[in-house]
DSSP file (Angstrom, degrees, kcal/mol; ACC not computed):
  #  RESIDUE AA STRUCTURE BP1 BP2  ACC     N-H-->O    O-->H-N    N-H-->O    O-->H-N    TCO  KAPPA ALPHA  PHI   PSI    X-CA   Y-CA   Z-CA
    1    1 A X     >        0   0    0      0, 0.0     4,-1.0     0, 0.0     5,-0.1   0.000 360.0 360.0 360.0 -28.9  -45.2  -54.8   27.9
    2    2 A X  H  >  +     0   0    0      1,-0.2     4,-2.7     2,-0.2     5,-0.1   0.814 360.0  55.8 -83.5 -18.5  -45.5  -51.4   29.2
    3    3 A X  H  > S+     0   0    0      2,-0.2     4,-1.8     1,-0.2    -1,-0.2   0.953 109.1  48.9 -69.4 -54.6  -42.8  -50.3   26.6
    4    4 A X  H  4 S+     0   0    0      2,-0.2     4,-0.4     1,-0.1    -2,-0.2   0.609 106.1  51.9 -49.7 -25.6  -44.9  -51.8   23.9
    5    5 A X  H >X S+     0   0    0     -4,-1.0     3,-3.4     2,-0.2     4,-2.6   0.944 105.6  56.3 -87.2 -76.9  -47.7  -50.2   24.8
    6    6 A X  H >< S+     0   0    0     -4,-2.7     3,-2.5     1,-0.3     4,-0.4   0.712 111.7  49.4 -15.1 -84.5  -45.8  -46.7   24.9
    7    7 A X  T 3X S+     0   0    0     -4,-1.8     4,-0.5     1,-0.3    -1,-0.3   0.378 108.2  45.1 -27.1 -30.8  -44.9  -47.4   21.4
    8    8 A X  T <4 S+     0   0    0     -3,-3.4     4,-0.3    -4,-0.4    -1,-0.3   0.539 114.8  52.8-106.1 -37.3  -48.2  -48.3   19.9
    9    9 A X  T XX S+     0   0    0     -4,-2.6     3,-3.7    -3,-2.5     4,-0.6   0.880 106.9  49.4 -71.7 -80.3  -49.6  -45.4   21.6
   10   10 A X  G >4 S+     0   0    0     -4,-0.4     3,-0.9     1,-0.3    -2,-0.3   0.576 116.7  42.4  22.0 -68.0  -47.0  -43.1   20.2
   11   11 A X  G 3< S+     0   0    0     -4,-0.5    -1,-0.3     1,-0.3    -2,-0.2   0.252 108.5  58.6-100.5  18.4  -47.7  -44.5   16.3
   12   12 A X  G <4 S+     0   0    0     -3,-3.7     2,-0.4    -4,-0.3    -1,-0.3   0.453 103.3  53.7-116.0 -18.7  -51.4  -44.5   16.9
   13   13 A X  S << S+     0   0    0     -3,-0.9     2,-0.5    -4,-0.6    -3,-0.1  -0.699  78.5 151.9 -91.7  59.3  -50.8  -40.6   17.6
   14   14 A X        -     0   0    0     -2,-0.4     6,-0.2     6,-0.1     4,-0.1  -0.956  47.0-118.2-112.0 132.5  -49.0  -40.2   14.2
   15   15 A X        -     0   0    0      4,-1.2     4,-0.2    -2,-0.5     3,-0.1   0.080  27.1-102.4 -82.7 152.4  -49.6  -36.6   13.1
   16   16 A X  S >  S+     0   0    0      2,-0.2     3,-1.5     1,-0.1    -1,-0.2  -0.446  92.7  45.5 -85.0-174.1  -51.5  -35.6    9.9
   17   17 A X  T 3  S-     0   0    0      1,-0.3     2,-1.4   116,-0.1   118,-0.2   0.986 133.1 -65.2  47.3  66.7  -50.2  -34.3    6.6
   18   18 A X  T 3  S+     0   0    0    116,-1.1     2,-0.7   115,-0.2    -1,-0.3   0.380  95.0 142.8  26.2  20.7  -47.9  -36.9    6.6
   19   19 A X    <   +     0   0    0     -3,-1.5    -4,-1.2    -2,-1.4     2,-0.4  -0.821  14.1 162.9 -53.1 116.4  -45.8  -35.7    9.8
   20   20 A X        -     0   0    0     -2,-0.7     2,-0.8    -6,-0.2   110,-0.1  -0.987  22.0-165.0-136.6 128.6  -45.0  -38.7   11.4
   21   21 A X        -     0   0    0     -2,-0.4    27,-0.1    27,-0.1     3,-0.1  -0.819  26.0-137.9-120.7 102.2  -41.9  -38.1   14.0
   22   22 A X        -     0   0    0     -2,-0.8     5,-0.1     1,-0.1    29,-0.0  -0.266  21.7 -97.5 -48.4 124.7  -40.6  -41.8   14.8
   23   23 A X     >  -     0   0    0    -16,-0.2     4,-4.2     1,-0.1    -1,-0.1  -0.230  24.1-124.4 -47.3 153.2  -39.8  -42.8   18.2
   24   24 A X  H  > S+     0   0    0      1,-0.2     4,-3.8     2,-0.2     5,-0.2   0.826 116.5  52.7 -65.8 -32.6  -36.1  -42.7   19.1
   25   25 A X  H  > S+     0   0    0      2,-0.2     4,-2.4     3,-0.2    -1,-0.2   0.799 109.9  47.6 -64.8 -31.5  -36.5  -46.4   20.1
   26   26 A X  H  > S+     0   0    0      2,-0.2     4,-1.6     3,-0.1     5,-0.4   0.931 112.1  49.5 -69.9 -67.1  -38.1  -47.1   16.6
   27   27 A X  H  X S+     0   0    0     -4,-4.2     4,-2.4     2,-0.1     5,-0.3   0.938 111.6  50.0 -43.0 -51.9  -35.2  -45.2   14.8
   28   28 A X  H >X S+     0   0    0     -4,-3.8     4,-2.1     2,-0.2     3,-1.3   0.973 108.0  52.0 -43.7 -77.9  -32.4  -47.1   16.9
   29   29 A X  H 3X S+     0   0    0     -4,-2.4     4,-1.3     1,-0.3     5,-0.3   0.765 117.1  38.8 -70.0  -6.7  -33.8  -50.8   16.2
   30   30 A X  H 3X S+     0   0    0     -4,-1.6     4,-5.1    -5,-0.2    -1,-0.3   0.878 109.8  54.2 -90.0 -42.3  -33.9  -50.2   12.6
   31   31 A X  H <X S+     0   0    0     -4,-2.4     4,-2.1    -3,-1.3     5,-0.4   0.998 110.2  55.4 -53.6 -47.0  -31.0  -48.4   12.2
   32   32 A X  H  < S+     0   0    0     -4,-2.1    -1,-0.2    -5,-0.3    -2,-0.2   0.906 105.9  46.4 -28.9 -75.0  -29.5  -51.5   14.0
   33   33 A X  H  < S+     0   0    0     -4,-1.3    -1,-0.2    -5,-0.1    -2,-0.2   0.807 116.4  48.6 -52.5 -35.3  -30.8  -54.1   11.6
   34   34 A X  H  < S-     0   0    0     -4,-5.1    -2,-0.2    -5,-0.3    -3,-0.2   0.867  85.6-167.9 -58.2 -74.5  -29.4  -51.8    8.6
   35   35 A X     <  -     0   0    0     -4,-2.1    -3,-0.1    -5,-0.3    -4,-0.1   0.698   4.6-150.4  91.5  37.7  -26.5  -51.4   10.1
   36   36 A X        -     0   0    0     -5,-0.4    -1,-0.2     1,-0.1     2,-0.1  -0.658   7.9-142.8 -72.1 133.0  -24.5  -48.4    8.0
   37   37 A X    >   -     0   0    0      1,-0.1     3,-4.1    26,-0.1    23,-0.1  -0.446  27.2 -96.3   4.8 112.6  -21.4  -48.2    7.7
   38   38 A X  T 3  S+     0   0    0      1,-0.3     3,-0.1    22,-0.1    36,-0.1  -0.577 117.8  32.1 -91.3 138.9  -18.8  -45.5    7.7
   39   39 A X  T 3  S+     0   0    0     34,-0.4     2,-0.5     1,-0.3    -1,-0.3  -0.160  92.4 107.7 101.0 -39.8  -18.6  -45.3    3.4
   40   40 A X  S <  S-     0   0    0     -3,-4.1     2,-1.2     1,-0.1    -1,-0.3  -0.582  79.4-127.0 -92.5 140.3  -21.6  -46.0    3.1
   41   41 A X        -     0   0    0     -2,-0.5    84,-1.3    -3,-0.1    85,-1.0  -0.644  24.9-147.5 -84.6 113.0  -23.6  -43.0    2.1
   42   42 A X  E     -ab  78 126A   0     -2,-1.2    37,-0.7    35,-1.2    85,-0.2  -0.514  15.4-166.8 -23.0  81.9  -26.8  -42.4    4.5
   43   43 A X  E     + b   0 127A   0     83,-1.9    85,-1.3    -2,-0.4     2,-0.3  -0.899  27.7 174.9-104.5 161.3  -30.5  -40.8    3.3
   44   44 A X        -     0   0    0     35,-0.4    37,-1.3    -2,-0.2     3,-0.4  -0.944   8.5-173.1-140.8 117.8  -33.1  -39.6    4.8
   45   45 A X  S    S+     0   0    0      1,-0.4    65,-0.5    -2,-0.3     2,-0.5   0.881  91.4  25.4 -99.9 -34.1  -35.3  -38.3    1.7
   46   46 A X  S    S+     0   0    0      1,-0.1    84,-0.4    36,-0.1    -1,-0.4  -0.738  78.1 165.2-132.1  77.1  -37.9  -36.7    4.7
   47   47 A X        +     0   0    0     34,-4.5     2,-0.6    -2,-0.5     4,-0.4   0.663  13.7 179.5 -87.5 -22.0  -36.0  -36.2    7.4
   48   48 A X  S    S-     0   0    0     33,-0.2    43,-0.3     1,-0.2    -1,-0.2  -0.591  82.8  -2.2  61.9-125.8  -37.8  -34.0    9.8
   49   49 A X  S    S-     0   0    0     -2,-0.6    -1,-0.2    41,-0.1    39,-0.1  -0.281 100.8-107.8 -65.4  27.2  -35.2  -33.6   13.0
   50   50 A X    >   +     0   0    0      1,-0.1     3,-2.2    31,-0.1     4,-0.4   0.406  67.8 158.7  74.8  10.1  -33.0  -35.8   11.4
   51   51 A X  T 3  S+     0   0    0     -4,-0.4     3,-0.4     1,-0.3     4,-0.3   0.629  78.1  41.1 -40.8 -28.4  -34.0  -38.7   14.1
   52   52 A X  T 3> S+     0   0    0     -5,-0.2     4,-1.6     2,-0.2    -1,-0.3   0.686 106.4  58.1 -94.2 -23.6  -32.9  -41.4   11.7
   53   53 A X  T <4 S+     0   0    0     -3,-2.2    -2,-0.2     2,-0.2    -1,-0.2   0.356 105.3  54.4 -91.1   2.4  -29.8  -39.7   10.4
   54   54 A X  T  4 S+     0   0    0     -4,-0.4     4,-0.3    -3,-0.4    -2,-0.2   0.411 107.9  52.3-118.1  15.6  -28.3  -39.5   14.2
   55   55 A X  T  4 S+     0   0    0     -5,-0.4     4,-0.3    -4,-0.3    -2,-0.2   0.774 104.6  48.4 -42.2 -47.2  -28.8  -42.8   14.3
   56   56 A X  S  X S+     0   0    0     -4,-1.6     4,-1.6     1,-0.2     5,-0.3   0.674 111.6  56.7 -57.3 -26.8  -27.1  -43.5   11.4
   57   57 A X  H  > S+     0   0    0      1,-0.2     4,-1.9     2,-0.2    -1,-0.2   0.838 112.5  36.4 -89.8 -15.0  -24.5  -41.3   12.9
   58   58 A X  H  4 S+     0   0    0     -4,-0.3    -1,-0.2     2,-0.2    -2,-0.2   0.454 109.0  61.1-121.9   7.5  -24.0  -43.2   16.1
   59   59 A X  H  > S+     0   0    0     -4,-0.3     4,-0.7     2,-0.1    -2,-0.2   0.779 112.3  38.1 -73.1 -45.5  -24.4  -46.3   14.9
   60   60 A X  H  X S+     0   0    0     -4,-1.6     4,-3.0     2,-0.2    -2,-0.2   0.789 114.8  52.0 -66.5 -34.9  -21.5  -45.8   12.8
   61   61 A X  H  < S+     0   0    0     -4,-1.9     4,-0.4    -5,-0.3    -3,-0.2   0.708 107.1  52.3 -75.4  -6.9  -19.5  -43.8   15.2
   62   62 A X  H  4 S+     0   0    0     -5,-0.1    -1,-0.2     2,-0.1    -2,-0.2   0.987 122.0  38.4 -74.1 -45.7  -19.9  -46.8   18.2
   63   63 A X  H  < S-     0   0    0     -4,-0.7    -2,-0.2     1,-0.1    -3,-0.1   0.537 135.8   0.0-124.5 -34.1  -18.6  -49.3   15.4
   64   64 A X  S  < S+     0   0    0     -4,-3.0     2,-0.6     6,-0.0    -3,-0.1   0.443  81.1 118.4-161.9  44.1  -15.7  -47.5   13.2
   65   65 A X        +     0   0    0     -4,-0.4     3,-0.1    -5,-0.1    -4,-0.0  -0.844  23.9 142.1 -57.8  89.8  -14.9  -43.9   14.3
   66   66 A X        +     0   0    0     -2,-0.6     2,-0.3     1,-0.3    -1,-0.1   0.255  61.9  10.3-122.8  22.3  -11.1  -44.2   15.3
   67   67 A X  S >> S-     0   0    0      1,-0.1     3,-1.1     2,-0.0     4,-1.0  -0.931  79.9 -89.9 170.2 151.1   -9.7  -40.6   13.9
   68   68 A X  T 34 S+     0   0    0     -2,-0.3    -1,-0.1     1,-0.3    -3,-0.0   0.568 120.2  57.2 -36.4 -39.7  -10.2  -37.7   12.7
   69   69 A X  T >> S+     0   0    0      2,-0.2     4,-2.4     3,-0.1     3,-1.6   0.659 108.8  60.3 -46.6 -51.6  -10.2  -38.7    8.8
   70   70 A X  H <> S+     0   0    0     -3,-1.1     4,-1.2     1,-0.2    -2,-0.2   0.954 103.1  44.8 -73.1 -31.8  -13.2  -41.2   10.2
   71   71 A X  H 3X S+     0   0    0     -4,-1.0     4,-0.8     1,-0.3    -1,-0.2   0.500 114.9  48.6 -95.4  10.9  -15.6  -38.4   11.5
   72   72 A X  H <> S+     0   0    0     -3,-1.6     4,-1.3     2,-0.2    -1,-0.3   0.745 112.8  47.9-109.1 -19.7  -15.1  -36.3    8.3
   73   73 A X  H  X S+     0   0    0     -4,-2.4     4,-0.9     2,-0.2   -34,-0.4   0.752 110.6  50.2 -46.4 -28.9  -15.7  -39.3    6.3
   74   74 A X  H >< S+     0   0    0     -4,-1.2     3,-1.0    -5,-0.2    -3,-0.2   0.957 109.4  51.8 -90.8 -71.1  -18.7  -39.7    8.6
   75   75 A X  H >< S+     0   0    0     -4,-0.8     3,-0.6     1,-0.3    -2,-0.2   0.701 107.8  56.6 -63.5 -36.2  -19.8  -35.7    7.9
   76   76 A X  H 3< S+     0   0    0     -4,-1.3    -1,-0.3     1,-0.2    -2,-0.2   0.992 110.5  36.3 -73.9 -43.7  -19.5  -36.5    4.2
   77   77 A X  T << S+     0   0    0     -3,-1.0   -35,-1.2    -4,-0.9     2,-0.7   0.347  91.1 101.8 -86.5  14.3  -22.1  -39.7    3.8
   78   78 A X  B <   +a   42   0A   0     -3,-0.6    26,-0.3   -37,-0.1    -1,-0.3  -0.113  56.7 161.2 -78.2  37.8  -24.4  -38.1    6.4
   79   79 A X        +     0   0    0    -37,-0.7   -35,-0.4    -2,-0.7    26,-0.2  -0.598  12.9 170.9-136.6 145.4  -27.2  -36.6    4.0
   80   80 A X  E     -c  105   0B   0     24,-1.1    26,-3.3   -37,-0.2     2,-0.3  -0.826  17.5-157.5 177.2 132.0  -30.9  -35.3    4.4
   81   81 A X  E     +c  106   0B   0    -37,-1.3   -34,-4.5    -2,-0.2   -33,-0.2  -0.976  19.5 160.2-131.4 152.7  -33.9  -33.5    2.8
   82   82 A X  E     -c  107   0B   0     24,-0.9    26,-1.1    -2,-0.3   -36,-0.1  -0.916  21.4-162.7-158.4 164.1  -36.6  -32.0    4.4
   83   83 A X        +     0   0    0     -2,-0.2     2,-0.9    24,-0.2    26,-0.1   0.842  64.4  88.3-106.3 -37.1  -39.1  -29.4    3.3
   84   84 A X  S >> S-     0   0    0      1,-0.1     3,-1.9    24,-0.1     4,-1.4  -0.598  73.1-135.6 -67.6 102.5  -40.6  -28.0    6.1
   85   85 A X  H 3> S+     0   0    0     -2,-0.9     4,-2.4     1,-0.3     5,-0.3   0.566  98.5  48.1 -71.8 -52.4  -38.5  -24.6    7.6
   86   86 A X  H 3> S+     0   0    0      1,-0.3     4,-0.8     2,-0.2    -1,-0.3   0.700 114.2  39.8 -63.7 -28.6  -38.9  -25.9   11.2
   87   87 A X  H <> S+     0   0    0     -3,-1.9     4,-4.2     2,-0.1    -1,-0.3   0.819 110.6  51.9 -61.0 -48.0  -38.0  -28.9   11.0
   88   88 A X  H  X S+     0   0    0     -4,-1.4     4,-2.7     2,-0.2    -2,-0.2   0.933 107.7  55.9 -67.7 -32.6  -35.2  -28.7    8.7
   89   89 A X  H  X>S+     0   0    0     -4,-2.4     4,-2.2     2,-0.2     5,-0.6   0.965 112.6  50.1 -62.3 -46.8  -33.6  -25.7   11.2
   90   90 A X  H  X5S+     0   0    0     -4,-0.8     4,-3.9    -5,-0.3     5,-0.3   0.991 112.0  45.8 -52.5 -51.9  -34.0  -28.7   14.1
   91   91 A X  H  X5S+     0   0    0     -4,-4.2     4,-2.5   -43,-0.3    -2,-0.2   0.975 112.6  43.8 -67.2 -42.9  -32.4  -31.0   12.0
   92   92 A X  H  X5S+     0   0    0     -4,-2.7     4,-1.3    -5,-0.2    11,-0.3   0.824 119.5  48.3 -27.9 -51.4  -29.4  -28.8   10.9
   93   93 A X  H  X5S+     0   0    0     -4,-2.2     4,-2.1     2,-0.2    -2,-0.2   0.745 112.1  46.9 -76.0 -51.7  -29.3  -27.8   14.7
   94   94 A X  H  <<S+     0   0    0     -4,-3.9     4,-0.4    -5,-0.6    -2,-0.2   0.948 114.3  50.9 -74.5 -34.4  -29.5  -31.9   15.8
   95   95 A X  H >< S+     0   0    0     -4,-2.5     3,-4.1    -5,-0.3     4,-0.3   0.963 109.8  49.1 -53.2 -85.7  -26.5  -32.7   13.0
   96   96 A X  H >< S+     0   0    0     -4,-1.3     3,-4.2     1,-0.3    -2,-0.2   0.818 116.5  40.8 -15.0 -78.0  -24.3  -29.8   14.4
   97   97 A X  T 3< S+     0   0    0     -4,-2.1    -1,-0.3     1,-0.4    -2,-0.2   0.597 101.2  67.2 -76.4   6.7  -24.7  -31.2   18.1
   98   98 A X  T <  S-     0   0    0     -3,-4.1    -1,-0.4    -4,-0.4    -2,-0.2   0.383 129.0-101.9-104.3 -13.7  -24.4  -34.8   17.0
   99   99 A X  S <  S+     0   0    0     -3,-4.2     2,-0.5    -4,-0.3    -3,-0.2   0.941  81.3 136.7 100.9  57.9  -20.4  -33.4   16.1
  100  100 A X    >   -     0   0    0      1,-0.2     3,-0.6   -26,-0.1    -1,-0.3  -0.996  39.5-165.0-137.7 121.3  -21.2  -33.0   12.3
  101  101 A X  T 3  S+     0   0    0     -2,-0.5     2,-0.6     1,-0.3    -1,-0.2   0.945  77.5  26.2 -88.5 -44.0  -19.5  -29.7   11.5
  102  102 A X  T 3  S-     0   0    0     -3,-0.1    -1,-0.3    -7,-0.1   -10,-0.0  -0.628  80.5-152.6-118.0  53.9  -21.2  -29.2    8.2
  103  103 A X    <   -     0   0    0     -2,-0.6     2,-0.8    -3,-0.6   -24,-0.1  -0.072   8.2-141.8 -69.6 160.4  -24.4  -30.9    7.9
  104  104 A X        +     0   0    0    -26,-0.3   -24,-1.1   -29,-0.2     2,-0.6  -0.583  46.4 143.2-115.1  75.0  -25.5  -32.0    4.3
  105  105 A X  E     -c   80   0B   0     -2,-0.8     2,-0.5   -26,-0.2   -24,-0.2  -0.843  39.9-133.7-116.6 124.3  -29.1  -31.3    4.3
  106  106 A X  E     -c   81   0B   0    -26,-3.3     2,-1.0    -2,-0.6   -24,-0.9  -0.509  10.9-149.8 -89.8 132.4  -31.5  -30.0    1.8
  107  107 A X  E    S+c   82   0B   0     -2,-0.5   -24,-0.2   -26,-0.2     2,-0.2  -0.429  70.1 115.4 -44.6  81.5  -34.3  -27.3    1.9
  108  108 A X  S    S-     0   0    0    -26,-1.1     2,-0.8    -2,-1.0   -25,-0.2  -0.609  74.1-124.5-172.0 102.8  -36.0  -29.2   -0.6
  109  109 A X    >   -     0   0    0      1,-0.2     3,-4.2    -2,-0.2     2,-1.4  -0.134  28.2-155.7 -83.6 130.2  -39.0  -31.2   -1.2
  110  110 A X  T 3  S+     0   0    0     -2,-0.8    -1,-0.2   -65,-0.5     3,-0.1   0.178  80.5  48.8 -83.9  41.6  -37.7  -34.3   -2.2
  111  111 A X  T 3  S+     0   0    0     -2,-1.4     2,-0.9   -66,-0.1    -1,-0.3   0.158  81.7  93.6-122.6  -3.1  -40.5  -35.8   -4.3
  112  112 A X  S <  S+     0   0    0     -3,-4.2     2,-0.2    -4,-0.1    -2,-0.1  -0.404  75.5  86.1-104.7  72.4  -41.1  -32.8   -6.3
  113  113 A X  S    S-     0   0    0     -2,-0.9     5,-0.1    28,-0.1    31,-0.0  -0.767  88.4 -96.0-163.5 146.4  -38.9  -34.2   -8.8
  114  114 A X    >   -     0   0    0     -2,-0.2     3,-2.2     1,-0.1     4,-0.4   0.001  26.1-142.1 -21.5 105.5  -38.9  -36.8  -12.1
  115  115 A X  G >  S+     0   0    0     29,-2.1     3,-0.9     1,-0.2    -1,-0.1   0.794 103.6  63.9 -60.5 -16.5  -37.8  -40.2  -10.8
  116  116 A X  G 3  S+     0   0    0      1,-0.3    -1,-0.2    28,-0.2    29,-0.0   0.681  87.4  62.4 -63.3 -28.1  -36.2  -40.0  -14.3
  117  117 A X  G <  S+     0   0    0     -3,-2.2     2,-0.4     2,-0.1    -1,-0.3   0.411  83.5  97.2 -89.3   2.9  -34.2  -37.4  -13.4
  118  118 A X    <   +     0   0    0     -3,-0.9     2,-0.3    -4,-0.4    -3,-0.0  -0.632  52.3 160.8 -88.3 116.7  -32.1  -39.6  -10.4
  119  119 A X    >>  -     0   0    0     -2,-0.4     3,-2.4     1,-0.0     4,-0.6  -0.826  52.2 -56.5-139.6-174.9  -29.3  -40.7  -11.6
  120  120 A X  G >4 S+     0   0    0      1,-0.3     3,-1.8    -2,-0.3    -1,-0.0   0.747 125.2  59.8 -17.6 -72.4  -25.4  -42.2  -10.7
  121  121 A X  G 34 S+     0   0    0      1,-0.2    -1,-0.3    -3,-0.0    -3,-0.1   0.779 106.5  42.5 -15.8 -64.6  -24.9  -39.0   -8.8
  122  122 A X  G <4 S+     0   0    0     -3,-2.4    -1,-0.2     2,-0.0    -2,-0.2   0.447  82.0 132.1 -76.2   8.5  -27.6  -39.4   -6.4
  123  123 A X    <<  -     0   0    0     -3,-1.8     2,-0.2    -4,-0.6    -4,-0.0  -0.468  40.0-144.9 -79.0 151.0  -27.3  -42.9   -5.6
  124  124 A X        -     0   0    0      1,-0.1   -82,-0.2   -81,-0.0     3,-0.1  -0.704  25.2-156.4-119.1 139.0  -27.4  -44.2   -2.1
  125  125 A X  S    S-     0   0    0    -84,-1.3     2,-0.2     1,-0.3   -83,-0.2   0.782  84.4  -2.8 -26.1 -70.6  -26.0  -46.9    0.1
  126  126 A X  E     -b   42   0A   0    -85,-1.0   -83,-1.9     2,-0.0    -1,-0.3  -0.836  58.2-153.2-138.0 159.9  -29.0  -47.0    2.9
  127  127 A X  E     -b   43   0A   0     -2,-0.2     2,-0.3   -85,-0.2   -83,-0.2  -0.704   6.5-170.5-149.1 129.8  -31.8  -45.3    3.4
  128  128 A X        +     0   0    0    -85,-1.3     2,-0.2    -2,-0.2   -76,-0.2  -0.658  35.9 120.6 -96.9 105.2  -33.3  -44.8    6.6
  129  129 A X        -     0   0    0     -2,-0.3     2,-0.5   -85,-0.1    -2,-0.1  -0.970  57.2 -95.0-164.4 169.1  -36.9  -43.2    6.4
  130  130 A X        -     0   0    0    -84,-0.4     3,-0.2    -2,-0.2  -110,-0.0  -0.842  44.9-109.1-101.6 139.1  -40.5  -43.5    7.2
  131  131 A X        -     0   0    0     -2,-0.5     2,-1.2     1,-0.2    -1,-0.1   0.058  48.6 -74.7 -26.1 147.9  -43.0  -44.9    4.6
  132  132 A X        -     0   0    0      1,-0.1     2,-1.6     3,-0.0    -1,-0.2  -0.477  41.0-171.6  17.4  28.9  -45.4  -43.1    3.1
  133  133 A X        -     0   0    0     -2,-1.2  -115,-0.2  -115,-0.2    -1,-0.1   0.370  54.2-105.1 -96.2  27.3  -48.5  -42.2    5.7
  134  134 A X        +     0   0    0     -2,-1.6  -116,-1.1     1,-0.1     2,-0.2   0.250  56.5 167.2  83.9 135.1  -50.5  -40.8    2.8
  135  135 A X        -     0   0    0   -118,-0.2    -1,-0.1  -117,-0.1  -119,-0.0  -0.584  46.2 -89.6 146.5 131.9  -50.8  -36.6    2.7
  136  136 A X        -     0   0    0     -2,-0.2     2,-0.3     1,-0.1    -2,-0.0   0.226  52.0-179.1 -14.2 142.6  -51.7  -34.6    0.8
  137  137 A X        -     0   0    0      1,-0.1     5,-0.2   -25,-0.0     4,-0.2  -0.917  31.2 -50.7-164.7 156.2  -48.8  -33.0   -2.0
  138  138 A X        -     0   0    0     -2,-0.3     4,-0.2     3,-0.1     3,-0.1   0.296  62.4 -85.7  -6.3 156.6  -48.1  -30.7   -4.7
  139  139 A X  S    S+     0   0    0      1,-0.2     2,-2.8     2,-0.1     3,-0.0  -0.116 115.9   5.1 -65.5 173.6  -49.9  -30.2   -8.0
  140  140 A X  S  > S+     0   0    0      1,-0.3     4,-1.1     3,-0.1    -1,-0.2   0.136  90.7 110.7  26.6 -12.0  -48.3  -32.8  -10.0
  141  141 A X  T  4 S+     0   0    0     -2,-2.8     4,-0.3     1,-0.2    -1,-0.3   0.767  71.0  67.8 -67.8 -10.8  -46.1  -34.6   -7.9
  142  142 A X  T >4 S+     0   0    0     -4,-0.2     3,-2.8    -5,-0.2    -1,-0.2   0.979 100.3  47.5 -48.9 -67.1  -48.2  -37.5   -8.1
  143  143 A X  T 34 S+     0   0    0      1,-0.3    -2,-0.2     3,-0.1    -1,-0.2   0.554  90.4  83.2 -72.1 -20.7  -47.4  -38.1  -11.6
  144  144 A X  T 3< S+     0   0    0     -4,-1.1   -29,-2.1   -33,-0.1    -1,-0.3   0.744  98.4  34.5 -57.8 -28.6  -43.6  -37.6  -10.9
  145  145 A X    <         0   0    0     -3,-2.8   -31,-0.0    -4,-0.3   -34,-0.0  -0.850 360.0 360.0-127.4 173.9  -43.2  -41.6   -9.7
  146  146 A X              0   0    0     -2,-0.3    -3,-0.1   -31,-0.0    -1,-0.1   0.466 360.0 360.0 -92.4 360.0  -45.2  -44.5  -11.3
């Protein structure tokens, strides 16, 4: 119970401007129930500290990381946006110490672009992210999804 409580407290505390930093416990039990795969390619459109994308990374490495070839496979599907400069430097930083020599995340916020404009090329396997919590955004980026 007292674990539950932690939690509830914790997402009752959810930060404004849409920063929302998920508990690690929260990030595990979903990543669980996804379940990725090594192959599958991994997003995190708003990653923050990348809490859900080393989940994805040690979810896959407990389950089919046997070589060397696996963990660069692993480094390839890994991938991440986030907009904000401190965050994204954490997350970069949390990839790196998670054994991902090269993480593939972008400075970039990923809603200030044309849902029209996503195509074959960007397509995803899982993604692992938090909803929405409402905030505030760019001039026009409303109008960018329906």
């Amino acid at each position: 119970m007292t674990f539950t409580k932690t939690i509830l407290r914790e997402l009752q505390s959810a930060g404004n401007y849409g920063e929302f930093y998920t508990p690690r416990a929260i990030t595990e039990i979903m990543t669980e129930i996804i379940n990725p795969r090594l192959g599958e390619k991994v997003l995190d459109p708003a990653c923050g500290t990348g809490g859900f994308l080393t989940s994805a990374i040690e979810n896959i490495r407990r389950q089919d990381i046997k070589n060397v070839n696996n963990l660069k496979e692993l480094e390839r599907t890994i991938h991440g946006m986030e907009f904000k400069p401190l965050p994204f430097m954490l997350c970069v930083t949390n990839l790196i110490l998670h054994d991902i020599e090269v993480p593939d995340v972008d400075y970039i916020d990923s809603l200030n672009r044309e849902y029209t404009s996503i195509g074959a090329k960007d397509r995803v396997d899982v993604i692992l992210a938090n909803p929405p919590f409402g905030a505030t955004v760019a001039d026009g980026v409303q109008t960018n999804f329906r």
